[in-house]
C-alpha positions in Angstrom: 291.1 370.6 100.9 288.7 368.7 103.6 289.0 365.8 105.3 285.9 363.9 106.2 285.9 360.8 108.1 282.4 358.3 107.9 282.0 354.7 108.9 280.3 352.5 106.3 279.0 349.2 105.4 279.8 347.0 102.6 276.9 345.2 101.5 276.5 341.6 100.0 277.4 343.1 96.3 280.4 344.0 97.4 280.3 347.6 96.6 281.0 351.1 99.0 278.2 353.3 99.0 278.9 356.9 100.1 276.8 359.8 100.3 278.8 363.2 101.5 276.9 366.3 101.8 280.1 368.7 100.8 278.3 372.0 100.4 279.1 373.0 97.1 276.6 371.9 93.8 278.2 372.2 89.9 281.8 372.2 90.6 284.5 369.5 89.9 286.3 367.9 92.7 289.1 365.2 93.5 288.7 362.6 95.6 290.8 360.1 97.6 289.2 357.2 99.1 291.3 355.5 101.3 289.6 352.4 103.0 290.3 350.0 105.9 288.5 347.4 108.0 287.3 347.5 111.1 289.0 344.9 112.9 287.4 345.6 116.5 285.0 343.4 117.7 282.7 346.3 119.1 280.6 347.4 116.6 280.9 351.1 116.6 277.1 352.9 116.3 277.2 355.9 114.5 274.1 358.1 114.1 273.3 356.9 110.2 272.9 353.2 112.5 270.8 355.0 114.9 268.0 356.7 112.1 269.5 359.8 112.4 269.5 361.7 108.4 273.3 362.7 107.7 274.0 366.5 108.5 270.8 366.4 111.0 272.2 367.8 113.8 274.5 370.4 112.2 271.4 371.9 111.0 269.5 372.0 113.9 271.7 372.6 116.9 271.0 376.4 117.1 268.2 376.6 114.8 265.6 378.1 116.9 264.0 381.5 115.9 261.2 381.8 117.6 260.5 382.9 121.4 262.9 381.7 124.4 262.4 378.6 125.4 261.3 378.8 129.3 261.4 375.4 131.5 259.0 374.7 134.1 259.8 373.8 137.4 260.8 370.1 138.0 260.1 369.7 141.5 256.5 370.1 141.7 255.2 367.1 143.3 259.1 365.5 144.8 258.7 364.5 148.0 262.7 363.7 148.7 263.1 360.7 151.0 265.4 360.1 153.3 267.4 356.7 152.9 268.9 354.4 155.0 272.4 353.8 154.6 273.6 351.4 157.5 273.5 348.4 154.9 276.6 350.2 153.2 278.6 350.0 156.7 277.8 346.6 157.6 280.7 344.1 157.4 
């Protein structure tokens, strides 16, 4: 048994839609939906809100076959600067 908790929206028809990868194609399963309303006033962003496809980074994180990934060097160009600080000390 699995346990998978989403955050969904209820649109004007009145019906839940849900979409839950599970894995597994041509098999029977149960399933319990238990619901419950937000009541926070935050609206909570998941990544579905953001554009992100369900399962996304799952399948990427990792993914990489090909040759290491080198990174160049950041500082080419910085000048660091000093800066003045006697503002913080004033009264």
């Amino acid at each position: 048994m699995q346990s998978i908790k989403v955050i969904s929206h209820v649109g004007s028809d009145g019906i839940l839609h849900l979409d839950v990868p599970v894995g597994m194609t041509n098999e029977e399963l149960e399933v319990m939906v238990i619901f419950q309303p937000l009541t926070s006033s935050v609206q909570i962003e998941t990544l579905q809100r953001l554009g992100w496809m369900p399962g996304f980074f799952e399948e990427v994180i990792g993914g990489w076959a090909g040759e290491p990934l080198e990174r160049e060097e950041q500082n080419v160009g910085w000048v660091e600067r000093s800066v003045d600080t006697k503002w913080l000390l004033a009264e």
